[in-house]
N, C-alpha and C positions, 0 to 999 in steps of 0.2 A: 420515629420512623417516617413523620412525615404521614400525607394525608392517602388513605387507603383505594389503590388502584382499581379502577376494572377497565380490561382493553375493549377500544370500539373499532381498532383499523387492525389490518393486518401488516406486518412487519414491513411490506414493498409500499403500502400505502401511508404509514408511517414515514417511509426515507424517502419519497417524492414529496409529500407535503413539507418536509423540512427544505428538499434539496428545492423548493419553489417558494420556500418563504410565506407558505400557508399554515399556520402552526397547526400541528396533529396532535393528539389527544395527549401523548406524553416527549419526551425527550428518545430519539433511536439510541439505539445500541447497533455498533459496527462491531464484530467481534472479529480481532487481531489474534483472536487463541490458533495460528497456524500449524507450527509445529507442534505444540504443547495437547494439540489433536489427535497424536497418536498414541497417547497413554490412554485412551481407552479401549483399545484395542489390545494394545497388551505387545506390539510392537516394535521394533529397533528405527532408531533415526533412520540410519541408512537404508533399510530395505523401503518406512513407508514414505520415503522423498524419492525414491524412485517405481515407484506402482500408482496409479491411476486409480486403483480400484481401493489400493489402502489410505490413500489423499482422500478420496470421494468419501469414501465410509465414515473416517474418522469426525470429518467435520460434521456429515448426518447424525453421528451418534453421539459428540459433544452437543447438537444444536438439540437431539432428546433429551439431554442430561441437564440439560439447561432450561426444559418445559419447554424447548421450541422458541424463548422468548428475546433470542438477540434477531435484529431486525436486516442485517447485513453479513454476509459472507464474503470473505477477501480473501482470493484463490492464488496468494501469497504461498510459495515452498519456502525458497531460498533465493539470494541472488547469485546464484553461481548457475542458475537455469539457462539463462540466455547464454553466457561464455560454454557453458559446454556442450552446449551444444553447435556451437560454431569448430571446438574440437579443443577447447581449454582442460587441460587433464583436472580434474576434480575429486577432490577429498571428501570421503563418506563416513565422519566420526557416527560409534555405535550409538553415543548418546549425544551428538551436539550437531550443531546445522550445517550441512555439507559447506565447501568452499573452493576457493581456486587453488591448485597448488601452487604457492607465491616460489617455489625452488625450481618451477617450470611452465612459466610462463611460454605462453603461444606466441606473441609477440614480443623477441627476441633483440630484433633490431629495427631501428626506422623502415626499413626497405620493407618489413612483415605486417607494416601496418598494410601496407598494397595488395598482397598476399591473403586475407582473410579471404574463408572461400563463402560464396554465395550458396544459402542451404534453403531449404523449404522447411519453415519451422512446422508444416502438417504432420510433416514427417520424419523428423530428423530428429534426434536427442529427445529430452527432457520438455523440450515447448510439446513435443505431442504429446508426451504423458501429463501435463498441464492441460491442455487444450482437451484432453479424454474427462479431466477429471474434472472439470470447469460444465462440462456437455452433462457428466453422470449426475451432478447438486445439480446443476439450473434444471435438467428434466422433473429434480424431486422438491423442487423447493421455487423453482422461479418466479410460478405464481402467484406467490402469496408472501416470499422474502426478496429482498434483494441480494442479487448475484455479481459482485464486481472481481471482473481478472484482474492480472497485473500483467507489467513492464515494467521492466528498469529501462530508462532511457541511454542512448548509444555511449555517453561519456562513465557508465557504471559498469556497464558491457566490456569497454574499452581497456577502464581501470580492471577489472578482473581479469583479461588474458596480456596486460603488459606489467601491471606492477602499478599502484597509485604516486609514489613516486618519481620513477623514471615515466608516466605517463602527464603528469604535470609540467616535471622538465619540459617532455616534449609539447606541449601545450604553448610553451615560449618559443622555445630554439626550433621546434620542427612543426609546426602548425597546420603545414597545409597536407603534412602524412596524416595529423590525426582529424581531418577535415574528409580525406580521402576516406578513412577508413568510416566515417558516417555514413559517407555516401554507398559504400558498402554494406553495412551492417543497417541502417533504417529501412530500407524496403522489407527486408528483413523481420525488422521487428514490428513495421505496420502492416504486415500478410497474419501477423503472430496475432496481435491485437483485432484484426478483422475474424480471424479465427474464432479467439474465445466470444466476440459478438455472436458468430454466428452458432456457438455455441452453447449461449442462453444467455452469456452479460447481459444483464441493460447498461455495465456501465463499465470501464478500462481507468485501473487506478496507475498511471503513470510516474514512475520513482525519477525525480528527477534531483537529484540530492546533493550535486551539485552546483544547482543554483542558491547557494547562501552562504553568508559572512565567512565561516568558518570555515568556506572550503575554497571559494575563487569568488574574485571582484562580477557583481554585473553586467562590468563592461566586458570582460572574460569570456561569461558564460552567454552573453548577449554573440559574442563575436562567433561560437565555435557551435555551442549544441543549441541553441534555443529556434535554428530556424529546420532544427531537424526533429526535435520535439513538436515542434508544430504542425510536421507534417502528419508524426505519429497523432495526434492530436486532432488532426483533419480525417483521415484514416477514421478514425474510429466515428466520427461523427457522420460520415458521410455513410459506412454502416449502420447507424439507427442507434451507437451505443453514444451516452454520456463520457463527458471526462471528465476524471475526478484527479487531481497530481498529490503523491505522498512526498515529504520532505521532513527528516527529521534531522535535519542540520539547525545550527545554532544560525537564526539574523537570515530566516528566508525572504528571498526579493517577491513579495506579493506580487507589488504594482508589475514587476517584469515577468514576473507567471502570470499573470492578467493579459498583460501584452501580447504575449505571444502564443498563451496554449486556451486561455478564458475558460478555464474552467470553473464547472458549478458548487466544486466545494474542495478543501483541500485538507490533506491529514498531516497534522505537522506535531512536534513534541516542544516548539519555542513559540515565543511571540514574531509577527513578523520585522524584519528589521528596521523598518522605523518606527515600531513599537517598545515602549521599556518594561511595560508590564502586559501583563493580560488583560487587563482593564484597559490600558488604552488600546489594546488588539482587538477586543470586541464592540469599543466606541468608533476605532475608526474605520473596519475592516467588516464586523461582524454583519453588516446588510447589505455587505459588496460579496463575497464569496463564504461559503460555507463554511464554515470549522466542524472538520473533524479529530476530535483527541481528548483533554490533552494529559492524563494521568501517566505519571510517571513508571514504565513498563518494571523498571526491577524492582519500585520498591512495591508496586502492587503482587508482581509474582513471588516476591521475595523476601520483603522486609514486613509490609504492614500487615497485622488481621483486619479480618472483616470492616468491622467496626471503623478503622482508619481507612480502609477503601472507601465505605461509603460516606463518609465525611468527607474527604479531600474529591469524589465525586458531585456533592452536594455542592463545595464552593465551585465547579467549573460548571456545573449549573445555573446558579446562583450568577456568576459573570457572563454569563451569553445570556440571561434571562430577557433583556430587553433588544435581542434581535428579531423579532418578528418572527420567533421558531426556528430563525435557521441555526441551529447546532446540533451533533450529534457527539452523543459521549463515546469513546472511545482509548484505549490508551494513546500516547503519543509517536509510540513502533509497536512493531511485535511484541506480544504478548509472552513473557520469557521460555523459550522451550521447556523448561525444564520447574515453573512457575506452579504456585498451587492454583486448582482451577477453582477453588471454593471463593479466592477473591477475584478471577473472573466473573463469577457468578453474584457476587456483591455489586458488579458492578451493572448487573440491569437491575438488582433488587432497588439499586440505589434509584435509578431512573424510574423507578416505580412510585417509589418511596416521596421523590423529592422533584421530578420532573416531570411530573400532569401538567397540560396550559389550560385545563378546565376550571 
């Protein structure tokens, strides 16, 4: 079990000292348990992805169930948040994570990307019941845990009210509709992001997922979203919050999310793409931007017990161990809806266990 814990920082002073490369007393914990936050309540997907107050509760009451002892909260629903509320019709499975309905798409045809309407995310859809629920944990936990919102950045947005397909297409053949429709939809979502700042973030985890191998070239995502991410990215800094960018695509472009957004830590589920392992990810990355991750979300919620969470925990400790403290354990996405929570919970035992820097 590794050598016997006692905490000296509070879970906020814990995830500064990592996210500054000052090593804290043990390894953080970001808890990804989003959706899988309303089984304690006793709740349906659909109703608690749409209430503020059943979002807000759940994760207070995982974060008791848990001794209080995960050091980060990530005000992660869904990504159908942002598209539906720009007026993307949205699927509320009883037991699985809302989505876009892909049989009715909002942008229909090229000319619809011009068409999207300008909203006020204070007020409109699902960004306010985020931004309420975001306001109701930072009021009860800010001071002493870390509080990070989310965004999906505008090509995620995009891809959910046209289709990722026919939105790729257009990505070639029609470039300057889905350029238009950035310019549309970013002020957008940097009012959204200034929002949950001033709703207690200290920090806006930015999904740009996107940018890597498996999904579009650099030069791609360099050309189309990354000068619009970076505004979301300015936005939020200029309000007093951190960026933090999530990416759980295969071969994410570090050096080009450096470039453009510089963020202080990033939560991904691969190495970056000019790494082949994790080992050379943390040799050549791990004292340039933070990692946060990287345990594999289904077989943690799904496949392994205990005992296997926190051994495969162990070794991603064990590989960022000579970063100067910047690593935070975490899984590599979301934490499975529907996942048991007791190998969530292995997995700060494990940080306990195995990642003191004392």
């Amino acid at each position: 079990m590794g050598n016997e814990f006692k905490s000296e920082m509070t879970g906020l002073e814990r995830a500064l000292a990592a996210l500054s490369y000052k090593k804290p007393d043990r390894v953080p914990v970001a808890s990804l348990v989003c959706g899988a936050a309303r089984r304690v309540l006793g709740v349906t997907y659909d109703k608690w992805s749409q209430d503020a107050d059943l979002i807000a509760d759940s994760l207070l009451q995982t974060h008791q169930i848990m001794n209080n002892e995960f050091d980060i909260f990530v005000m992660l629903v869904d990504l159908s948040v942002e598209a539906g509320s720009f007026g993307q019709k949205v699927i509320f499975p009883i037991e699985s994570t809302a989505y876009a309905d892909p049989d009715d798409p909002l942008i229909k045809t090229v000319d619809d990307y011009r068409r999207i309407p300008r909203i006020n995310p204070r007020e409109t859809g699902r960004m306010k019941v985020v931004i309420e629920a975001t306001a109701k944990v930072a009021k009860a936990k800010a001071k002493e845990y870390g509080v990070c919102g989310f965004v999906y950045a505008p090509l995620g947005v995009i891809g959910a009210m046209r289709g990722h397909e026919k939105m790729f297409i257009d990505c070639i053949k029609n470039r300057d509709a889905i350029i238009e429709a950035c310019e549309i939809i970013t002020p957008v979502l940097e009012e959204y992001a200034v929002a949950q700042v001033e709703a207690g973030a200290q920090a806006i985890v930015i999904d740009t997922l996107y940018a890597s191998a498996t999904i579009m070239s650099p030069k791609m995502w360099e050309a189309i979203e990354a000068p619009f991410a970076k505004r979301i990215a300015d936005a939020v800094r200029k309000a007093g919050g951190a960026v933090v960018l999530h990416n759980c695509g295969g071969g994410i472009y570090f050096d080009v999310q450096q470039k453009w957004t510089n963020p202080v830590a990033i939560s991904h589920a691969y190495p970056a793409a000019d790494c082949k392992t994790w080992e050379e990810h943390a040799a050549k990355w791990g004292k340039k931007i933070v990692s946060i991750g990287y345990l594999e979300p289904a077989k943690v919620g799904m496949f392994w017990n205990e005992e296997q969470v926190m051994e495969e925990a162990r070794k991603c400790i064990e590989t960022y161990k000579d970063c100067d403290g910047g690593f935070i354990l975490s899984t590599g996405c979301e934490f499975p809806p529907n996942g048991t929570l007791i190998n969530a919970m292995a997995i700060i035992k494990a940080a306990k266990a195995y990642g003191s820097y004392k």
